[in-house]
Biopython code that builds the backbone (N, CA, C, O; Angstrom):
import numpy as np
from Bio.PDB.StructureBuilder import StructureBuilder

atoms = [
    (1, "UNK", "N", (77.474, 48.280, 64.236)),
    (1, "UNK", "CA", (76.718, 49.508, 64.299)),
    (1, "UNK", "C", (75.594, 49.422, 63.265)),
    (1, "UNK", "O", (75.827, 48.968, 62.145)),
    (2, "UNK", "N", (74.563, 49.785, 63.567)),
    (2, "UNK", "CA", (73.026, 49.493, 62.535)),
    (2, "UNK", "C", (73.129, 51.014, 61.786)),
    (2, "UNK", "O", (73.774, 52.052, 61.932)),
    (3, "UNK", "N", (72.239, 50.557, 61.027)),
    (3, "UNK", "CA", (72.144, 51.810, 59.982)),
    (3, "UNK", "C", (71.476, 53.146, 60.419)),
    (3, "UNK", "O", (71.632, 54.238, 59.873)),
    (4, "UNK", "N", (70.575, 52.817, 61.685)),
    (4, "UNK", "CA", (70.185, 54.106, 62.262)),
    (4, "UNK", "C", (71.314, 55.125, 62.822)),
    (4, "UNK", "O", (71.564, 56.322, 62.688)),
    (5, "UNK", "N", (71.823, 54.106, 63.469)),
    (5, "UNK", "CA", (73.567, 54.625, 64.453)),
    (5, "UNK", "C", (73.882, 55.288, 63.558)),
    (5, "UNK", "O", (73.988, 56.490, 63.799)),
    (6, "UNK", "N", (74.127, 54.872, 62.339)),
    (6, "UNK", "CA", (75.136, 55.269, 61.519)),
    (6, "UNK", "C", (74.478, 56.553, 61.025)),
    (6, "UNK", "O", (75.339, 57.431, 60.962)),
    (7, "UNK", "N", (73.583, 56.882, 60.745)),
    (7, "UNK", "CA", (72.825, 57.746, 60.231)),
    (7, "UNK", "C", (72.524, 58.679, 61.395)),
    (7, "UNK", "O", (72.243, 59.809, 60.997)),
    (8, "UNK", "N", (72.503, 58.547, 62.614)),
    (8, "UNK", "CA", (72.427, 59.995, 63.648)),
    (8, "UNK", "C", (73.612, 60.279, 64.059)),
    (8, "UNK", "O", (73.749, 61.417, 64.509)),
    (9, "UNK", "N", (74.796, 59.391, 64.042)),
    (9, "UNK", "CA", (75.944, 59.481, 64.138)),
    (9, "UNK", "C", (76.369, 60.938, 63.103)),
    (9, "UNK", "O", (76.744, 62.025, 63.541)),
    (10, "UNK", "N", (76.205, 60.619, 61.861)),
    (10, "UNK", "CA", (76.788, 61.664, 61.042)),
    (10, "UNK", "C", (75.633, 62.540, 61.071)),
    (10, "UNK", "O", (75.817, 63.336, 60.151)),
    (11, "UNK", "N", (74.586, 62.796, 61.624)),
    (11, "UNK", "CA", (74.050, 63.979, 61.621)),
    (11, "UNK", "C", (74.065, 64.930, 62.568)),
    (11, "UNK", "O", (73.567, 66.054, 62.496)),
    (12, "UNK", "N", (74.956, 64.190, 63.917)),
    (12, "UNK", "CA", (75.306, 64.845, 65.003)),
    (12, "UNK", "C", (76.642, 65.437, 64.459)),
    (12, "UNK", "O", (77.061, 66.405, 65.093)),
    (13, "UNK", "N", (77.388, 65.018, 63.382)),
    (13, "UNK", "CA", (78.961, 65.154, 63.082)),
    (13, "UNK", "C", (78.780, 66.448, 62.442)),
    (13, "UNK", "O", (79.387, 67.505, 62.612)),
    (14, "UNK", "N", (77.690, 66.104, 61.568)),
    (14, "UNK", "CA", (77.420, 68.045, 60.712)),
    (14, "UNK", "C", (76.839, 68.958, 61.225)),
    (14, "UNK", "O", (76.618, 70.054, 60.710)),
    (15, "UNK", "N", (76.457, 68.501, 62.567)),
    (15, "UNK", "CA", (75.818, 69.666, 63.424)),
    (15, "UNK", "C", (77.137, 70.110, 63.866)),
    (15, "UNK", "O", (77.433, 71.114, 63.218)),
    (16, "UNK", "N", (78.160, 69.755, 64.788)),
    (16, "UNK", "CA", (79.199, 69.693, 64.866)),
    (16, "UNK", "C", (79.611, 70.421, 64.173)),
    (16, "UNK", "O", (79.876, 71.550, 64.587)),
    (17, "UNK", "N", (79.806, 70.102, 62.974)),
    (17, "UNK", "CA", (81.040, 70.953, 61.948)),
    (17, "UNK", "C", (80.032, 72.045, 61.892)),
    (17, "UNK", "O", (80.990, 72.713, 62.280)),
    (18, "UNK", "N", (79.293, 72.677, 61.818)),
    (18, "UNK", "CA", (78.279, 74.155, 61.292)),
    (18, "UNK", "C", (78.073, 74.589, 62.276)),
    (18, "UNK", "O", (77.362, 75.590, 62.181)),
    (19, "UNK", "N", (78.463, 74.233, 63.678)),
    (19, "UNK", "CA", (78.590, 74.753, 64.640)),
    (19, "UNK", "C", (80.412, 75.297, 64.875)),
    (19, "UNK", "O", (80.793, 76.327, 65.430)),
    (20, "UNK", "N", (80.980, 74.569, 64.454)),
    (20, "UNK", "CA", (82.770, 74.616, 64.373)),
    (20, "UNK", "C", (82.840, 76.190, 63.111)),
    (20, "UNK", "O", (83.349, 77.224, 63.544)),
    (21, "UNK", "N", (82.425, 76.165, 62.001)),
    (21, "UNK", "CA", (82.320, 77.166, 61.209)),
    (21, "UNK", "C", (81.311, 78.119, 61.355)),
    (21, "UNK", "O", (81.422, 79.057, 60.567)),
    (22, "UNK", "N", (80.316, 78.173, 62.156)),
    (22, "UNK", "CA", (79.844, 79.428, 62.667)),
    (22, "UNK", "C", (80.884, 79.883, 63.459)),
    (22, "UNK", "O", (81.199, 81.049, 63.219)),
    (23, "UNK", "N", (81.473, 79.365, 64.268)),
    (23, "UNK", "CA", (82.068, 79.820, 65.485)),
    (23, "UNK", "C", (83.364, 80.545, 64.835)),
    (23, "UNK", "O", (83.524, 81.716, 65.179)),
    (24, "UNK", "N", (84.078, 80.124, 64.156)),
    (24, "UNK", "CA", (85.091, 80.521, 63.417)),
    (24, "UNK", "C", (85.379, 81.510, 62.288)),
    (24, "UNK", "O", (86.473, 81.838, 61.827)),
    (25, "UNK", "N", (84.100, 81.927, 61.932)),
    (25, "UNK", "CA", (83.613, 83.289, 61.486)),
    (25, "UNK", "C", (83.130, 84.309, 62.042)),
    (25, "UNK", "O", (82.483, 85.157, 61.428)),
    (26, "UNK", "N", (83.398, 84.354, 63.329)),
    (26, "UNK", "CA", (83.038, 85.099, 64.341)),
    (26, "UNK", "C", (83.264, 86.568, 64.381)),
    (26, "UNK", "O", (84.248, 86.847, 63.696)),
    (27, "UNK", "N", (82.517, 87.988, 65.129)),
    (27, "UNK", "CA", (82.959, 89.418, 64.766)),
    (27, "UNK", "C", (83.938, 88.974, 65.677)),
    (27, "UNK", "O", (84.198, 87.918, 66.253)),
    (28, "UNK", "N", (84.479, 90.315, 65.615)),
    (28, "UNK", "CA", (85.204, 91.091, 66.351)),
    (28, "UNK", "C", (84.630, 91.345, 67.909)),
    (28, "UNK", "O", (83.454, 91.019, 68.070)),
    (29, "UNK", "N", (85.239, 91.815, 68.908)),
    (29, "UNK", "CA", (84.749, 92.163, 70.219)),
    (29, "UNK", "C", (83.825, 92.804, 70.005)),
    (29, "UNK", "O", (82.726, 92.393, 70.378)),
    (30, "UNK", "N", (84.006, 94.611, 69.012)),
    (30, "UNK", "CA", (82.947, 94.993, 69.216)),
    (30, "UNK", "C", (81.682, 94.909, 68.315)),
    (30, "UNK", "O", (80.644, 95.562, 68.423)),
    (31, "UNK", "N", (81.977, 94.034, 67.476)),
    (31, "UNK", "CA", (80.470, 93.513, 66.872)),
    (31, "UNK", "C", (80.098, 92.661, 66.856)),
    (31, "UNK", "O", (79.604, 92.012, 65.934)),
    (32, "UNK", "N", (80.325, 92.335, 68.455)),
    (32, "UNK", "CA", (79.471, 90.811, 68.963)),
    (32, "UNK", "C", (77.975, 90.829, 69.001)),
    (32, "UNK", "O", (77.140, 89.993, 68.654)),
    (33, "UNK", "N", (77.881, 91.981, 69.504)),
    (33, "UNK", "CA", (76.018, 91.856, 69.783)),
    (33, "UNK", "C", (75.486, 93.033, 68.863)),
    (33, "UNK", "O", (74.616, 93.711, 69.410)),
    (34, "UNK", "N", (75.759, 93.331, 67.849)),
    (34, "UNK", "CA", (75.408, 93.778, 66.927)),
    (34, "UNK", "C", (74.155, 93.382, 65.706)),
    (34, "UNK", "O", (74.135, 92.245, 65.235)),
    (35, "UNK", "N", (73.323, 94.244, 65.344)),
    (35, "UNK", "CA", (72.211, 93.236, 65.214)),
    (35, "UNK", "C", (72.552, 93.136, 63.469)),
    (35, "UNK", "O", (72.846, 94.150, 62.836)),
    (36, "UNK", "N", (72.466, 91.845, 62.859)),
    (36, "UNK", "CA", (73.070, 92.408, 61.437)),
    (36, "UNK", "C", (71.763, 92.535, 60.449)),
    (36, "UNK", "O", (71.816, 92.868, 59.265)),
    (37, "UNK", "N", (70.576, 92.196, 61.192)),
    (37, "UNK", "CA", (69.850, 92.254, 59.882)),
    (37, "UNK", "C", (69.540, 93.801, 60.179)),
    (37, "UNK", "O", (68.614, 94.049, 59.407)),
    (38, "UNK", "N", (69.769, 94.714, 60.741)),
    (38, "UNK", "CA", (68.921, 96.217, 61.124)),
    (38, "UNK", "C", (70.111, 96.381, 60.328)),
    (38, "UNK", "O", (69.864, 96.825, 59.207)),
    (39, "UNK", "N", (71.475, 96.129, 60.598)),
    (39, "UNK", "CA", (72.429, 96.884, 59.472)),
    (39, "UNK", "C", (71.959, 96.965, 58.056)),
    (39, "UNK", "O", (71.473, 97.941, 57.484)),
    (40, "UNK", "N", (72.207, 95.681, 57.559)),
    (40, "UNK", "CA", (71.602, 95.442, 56.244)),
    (40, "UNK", "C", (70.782, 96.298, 55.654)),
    (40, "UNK", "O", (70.962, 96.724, 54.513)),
    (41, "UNK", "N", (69.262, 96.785, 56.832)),
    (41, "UNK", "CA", (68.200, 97.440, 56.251)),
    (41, "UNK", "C", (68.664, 99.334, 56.341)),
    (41, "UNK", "O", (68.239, 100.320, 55.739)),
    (42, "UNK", "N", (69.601, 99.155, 57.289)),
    (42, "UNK", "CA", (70.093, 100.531, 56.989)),
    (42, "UNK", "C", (70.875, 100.932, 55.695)),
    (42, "UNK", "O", (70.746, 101.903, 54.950)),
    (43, "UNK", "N", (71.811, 99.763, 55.670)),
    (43, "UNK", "CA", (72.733, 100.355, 53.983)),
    (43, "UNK", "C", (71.655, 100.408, 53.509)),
    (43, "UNK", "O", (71.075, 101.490, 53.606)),
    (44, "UNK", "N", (71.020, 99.372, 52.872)),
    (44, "UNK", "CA", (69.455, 99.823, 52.032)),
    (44, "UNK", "C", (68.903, 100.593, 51.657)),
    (44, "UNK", "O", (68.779, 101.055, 50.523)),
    (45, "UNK", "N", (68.280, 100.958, 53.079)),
    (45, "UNK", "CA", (67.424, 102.105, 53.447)),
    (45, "UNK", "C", (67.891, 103.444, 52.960)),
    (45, "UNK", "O", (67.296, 104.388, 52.441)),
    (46, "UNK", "N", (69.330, 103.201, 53.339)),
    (46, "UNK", "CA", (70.506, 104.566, 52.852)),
    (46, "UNK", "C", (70.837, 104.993, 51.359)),
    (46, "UNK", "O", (71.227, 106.104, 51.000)),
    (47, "UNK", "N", (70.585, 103.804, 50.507)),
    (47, "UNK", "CA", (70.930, 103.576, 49.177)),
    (47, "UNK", "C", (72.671, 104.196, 49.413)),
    (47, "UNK", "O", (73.227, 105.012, 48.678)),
    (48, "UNK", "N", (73.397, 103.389, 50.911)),
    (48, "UNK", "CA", (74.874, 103.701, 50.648)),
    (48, "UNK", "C", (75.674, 102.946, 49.392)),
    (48, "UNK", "O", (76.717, 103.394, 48.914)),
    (49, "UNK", "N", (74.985, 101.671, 48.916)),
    (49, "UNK", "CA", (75.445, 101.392, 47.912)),
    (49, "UNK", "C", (75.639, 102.166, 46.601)),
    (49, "UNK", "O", (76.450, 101.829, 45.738)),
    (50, "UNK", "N", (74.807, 103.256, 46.523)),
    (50, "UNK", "CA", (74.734, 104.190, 45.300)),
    (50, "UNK", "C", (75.646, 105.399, 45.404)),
    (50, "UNK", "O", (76.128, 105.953, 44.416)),
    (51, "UNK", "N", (75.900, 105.857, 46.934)),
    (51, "UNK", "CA", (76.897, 106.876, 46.902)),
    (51, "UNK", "C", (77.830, 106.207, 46.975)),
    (51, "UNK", "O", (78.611, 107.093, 47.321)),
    (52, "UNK", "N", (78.410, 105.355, 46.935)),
    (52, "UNK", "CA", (79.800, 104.777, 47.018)),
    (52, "UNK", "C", (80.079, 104.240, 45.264)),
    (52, "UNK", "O", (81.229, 104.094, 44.848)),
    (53, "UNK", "N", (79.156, 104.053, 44.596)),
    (53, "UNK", "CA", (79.056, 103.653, 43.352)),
    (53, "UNK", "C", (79.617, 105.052, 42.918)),
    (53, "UNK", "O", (80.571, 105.104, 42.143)),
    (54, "UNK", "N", (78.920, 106.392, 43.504)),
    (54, "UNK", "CA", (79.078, 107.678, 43.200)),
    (54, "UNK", "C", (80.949, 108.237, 43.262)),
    (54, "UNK", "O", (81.587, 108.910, 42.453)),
    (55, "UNK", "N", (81.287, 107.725, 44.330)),
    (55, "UNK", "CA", (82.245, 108.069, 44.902)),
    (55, "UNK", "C", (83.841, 107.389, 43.639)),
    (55, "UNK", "O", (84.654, 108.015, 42.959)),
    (56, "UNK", "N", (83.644, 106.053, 43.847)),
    (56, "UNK", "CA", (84.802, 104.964, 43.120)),
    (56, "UNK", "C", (84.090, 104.269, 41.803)),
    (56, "UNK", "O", (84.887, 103.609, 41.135)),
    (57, "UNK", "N", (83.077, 104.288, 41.432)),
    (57, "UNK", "CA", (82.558, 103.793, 40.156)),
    (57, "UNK", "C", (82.459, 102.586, 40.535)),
    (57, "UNK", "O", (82.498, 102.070, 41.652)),
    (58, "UNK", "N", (82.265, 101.979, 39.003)),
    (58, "UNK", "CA", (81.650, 100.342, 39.326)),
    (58, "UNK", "C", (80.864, 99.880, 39.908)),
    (58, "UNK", "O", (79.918, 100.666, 39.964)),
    (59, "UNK", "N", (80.521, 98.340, 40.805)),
    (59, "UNK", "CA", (79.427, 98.428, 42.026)),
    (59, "UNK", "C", (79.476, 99.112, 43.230)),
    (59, "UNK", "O", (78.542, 99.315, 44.006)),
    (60, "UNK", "N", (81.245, 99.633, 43.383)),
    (60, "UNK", "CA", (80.654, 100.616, 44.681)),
    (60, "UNK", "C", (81.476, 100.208, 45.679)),
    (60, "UNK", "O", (81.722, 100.881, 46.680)),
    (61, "UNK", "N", (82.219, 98.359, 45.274)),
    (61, "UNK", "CA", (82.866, 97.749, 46.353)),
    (61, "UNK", "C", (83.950, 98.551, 46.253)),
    (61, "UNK", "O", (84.131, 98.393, 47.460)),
    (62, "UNK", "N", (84.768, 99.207, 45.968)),
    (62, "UNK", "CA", (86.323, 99.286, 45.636)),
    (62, "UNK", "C", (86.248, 99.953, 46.816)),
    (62, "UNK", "O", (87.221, 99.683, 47.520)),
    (63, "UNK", "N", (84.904, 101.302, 47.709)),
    (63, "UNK", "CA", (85.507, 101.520, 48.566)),
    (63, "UNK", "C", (85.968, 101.201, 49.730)),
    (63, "UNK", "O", (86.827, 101.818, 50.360)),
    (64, "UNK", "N", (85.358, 100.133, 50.078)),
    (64, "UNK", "CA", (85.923, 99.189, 50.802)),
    (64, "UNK", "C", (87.634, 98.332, 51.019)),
    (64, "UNK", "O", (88.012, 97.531, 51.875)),
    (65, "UNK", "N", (88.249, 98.856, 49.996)),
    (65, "UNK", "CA", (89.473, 98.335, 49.771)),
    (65, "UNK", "C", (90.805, 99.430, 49.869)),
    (65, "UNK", "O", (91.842, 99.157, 49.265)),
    (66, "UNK", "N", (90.718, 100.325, 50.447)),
    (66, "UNK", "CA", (91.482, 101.560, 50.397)),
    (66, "UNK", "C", (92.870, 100.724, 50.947)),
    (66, "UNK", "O", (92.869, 100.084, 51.998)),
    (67, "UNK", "N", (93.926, 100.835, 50.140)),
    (67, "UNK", "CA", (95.085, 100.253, 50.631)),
    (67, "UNK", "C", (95.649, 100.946, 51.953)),
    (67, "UNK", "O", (96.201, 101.988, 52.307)),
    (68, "UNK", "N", (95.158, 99.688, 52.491)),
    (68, "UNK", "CA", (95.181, 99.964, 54.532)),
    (68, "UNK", "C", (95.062, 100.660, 54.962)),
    (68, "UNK", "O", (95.487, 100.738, 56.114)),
    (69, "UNK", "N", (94.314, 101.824, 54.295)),
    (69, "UNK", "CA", (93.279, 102.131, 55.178)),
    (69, "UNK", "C", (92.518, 102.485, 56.473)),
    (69, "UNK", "O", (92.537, 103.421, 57.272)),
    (70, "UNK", "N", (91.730, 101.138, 56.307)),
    (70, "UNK", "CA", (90.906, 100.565, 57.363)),
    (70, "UNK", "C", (91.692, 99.383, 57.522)),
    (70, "UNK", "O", (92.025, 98.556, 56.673)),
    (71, "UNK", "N", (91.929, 99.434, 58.711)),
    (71, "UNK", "CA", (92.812, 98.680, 59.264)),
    (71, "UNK", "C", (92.506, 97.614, 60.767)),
    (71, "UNK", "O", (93.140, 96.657, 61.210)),
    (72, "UNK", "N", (91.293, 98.281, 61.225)),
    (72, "UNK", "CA", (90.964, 97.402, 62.534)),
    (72, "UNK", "C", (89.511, 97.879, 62.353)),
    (72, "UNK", "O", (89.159, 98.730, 61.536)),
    (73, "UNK", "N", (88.521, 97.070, 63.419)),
    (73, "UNK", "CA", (87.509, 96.597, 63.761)),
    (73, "UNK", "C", (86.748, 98.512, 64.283)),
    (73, "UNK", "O", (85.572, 98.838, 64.124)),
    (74, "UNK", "N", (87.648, 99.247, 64.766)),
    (74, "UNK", "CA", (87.225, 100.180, 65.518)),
    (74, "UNK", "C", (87.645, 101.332, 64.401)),
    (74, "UNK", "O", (86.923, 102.326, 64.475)),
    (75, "UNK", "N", (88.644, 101.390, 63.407)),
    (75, "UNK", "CA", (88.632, 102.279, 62.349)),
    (75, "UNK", "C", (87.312, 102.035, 61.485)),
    (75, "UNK", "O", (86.731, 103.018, 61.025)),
    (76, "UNK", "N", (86.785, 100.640, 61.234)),
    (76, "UNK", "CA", (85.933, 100.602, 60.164)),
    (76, "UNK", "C", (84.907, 101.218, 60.895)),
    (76, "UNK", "O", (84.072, 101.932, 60.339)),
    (77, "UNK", "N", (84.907, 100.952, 62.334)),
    (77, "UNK", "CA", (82.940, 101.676, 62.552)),
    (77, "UNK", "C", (83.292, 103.242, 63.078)),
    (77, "UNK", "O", (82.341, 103.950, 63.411)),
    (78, "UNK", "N", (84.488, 103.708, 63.139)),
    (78, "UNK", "CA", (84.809, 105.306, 62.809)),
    (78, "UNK", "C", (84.499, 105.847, 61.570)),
    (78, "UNK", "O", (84.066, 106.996, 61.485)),
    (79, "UNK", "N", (84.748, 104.839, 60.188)),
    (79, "UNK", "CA", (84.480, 105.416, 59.277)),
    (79, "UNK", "C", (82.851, 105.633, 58.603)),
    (79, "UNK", "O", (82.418, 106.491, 57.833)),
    (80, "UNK", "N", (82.139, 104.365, 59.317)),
    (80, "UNK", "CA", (80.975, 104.450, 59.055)),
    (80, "UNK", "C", (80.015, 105.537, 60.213)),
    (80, "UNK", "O", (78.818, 105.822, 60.183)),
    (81, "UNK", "N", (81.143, 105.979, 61.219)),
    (81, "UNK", "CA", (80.377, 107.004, 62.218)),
    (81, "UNK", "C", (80.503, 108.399, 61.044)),
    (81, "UNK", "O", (79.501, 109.004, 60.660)),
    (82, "UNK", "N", (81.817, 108.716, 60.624)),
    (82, "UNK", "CA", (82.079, 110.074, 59.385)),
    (82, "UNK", "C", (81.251, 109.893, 58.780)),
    (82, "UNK", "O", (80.770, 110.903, 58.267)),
    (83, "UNK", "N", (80.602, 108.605, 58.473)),
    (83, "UNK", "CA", (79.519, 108.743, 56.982)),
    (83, "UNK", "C", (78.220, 109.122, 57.800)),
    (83, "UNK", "O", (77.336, 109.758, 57.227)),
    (84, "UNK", "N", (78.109, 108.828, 58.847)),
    (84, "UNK", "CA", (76.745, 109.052, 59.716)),
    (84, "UNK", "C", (76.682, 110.498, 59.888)),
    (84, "UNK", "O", (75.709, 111.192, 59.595)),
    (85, "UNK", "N", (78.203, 111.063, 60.571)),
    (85, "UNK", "CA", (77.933, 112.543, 60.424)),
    (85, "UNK", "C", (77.734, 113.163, 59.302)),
    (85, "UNK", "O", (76.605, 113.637, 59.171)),
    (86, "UNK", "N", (78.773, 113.376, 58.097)),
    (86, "UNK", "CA", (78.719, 113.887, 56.838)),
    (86, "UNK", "C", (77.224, 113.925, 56.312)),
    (86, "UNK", "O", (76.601, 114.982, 56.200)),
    (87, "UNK", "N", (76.666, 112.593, 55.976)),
    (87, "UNK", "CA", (75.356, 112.449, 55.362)),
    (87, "UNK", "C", (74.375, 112.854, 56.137)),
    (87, "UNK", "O", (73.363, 112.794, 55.438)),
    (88, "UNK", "N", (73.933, 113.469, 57.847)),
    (88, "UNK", "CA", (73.244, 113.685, 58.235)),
    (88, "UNK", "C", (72.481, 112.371, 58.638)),
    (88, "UNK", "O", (71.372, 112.474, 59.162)),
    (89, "UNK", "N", (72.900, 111.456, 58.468)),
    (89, "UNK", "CA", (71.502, 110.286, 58.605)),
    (89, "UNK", "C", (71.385, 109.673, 59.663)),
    (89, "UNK", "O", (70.987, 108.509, 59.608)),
    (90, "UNK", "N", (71.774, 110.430, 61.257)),
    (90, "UNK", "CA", (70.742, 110.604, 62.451)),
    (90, "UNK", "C", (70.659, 109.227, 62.771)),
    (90, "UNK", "O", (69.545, 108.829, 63.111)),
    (91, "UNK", "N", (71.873, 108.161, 62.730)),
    (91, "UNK", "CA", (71.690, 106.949, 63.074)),
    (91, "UNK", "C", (72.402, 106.890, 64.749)),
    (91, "UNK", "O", (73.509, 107.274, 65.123)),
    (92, "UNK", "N", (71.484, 106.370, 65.384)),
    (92, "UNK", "CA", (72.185, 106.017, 66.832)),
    (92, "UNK", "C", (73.372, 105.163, 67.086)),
    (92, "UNK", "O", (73.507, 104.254, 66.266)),
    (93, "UNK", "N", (74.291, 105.239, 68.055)),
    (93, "UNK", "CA", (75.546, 104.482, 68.022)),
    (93, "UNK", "C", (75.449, 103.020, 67.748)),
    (93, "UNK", "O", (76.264, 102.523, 66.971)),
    (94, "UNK", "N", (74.061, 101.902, 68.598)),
    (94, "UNK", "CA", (73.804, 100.814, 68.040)),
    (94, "UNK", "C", (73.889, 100.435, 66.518)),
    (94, "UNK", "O", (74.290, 99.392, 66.000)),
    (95, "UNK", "N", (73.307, 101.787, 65.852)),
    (95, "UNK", "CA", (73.327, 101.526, 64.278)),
    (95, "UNK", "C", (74.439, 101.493, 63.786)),
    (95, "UNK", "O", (74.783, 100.543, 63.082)),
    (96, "UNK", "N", (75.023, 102.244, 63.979)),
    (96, "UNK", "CA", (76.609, 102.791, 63.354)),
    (96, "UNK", "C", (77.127, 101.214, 63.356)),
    (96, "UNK", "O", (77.457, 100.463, 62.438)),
    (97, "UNK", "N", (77.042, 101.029, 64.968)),
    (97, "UNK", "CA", (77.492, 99.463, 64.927)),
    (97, "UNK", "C", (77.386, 98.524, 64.263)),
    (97, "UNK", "O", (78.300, 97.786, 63.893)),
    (98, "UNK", "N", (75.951, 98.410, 63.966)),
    (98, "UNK", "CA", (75.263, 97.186, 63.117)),
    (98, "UNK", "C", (75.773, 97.034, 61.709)),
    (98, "UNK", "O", (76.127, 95.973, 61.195)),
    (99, "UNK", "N", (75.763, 98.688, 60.932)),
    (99, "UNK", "CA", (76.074, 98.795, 59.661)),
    (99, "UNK", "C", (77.446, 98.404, 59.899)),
    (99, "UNK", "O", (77.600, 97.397, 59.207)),
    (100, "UNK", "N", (78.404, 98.630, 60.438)),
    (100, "UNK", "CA", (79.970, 98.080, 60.295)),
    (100, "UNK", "C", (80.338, 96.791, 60.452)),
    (100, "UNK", "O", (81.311, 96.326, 59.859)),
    (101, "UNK", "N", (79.384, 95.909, 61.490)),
    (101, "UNK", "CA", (79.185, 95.059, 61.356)),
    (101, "UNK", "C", (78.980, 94.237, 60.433)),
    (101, "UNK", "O", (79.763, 93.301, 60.270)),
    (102, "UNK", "N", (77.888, 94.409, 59.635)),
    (102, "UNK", "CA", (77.349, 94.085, 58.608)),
    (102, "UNK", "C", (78.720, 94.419, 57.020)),
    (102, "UNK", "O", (78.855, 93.734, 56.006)),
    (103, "UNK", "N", (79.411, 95.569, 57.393)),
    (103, "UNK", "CA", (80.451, 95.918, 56.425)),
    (103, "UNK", "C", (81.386, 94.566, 56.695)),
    (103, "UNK", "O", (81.520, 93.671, 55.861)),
    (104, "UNK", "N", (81.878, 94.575, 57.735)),
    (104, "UNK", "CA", (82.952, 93.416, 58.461)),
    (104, "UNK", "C", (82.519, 92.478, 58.133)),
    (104, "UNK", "O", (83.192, 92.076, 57.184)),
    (105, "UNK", "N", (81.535, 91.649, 58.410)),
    (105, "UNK", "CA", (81.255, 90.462, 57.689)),
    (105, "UNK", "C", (81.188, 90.002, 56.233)),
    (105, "UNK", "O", (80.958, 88.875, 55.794)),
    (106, "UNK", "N", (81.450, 91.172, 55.573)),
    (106, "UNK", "CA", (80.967, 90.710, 53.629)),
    (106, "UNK", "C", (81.845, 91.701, 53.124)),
    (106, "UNK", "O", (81.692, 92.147, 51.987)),
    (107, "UNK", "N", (82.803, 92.103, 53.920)),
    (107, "UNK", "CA", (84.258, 92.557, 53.274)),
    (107, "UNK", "C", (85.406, 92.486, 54.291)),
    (107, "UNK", "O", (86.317, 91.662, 54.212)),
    (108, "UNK", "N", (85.313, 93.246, 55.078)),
    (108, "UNK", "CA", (86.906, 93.474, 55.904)),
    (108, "UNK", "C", (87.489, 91.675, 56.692)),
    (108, "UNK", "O", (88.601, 91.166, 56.837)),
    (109, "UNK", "N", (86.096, 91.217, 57.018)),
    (109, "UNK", "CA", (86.203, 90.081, 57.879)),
    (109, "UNK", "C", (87.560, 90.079, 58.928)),
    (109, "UNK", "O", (88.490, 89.275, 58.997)),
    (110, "UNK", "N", (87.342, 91.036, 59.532)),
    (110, "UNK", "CA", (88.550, 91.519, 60.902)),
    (110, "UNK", "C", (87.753, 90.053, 61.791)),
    (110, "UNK", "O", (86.648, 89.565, 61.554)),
    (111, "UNK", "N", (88.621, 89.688, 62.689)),
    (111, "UNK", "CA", (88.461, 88.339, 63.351)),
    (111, "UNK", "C", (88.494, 89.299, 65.048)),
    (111, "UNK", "O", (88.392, 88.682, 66.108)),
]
sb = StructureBuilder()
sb.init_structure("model")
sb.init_model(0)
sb.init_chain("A")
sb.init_seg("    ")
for serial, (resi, resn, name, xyz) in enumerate(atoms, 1):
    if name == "N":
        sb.init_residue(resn, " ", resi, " ")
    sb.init_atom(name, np.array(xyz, "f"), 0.0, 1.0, " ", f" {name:<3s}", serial, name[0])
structure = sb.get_structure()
């Protein structure tokens, strides 16, 4: 095998594997087509990081950790629908989605 072989060989192998670990970090059913960067710009936009700082102290993560809680894929984007009603902030059901989405991926990681 020549050194080129050898060299597209393993670059087909790590495409492979980063295709194997995208896939395996995958949402949930219902935040498959969820868009995550509009989530992102909504917590943001929301400064929900600051009322939750408000709420549990510290950076804000702890509320995310309510001992069980939140328990499935469809409780977490219920809870982020209560925060949609409570706060008034007039986000459409796509959004609700996106932001839980976006929660699920960088805490709950429900499969």
């Amino acid at each position: 095998m020549t050194l080129k072989m050898r060299s597209t060989l393993s670059a087909s192998c790590l495409v492979v594997g980063l295709v194997v670990a995208a896939t395996s970090s995958a949402q949930p059913a219902l935040f498959k087509d969820a868009d995550l960067k509009l989530g992102m710009q909504l917590i943001a936009g929301n400064k929900c990081d600051s009322c939750h700082q408000g709420r549990v102290g510290g950076d804000g993560s702890a509320i995310y950790k309510p001992l069980g809680r939140i328990n499935t894929p469809g409780f977490l984007r219920g809870m982020v629908e209560q925060c949609n009603t409570e706060l008034n902030l007039g986000f459409f059901p796509e959004e609700v989605t996106a932001v839980a989405a976006v929660l699920n991926r960088d805490h709950y990681k429900f499969k």
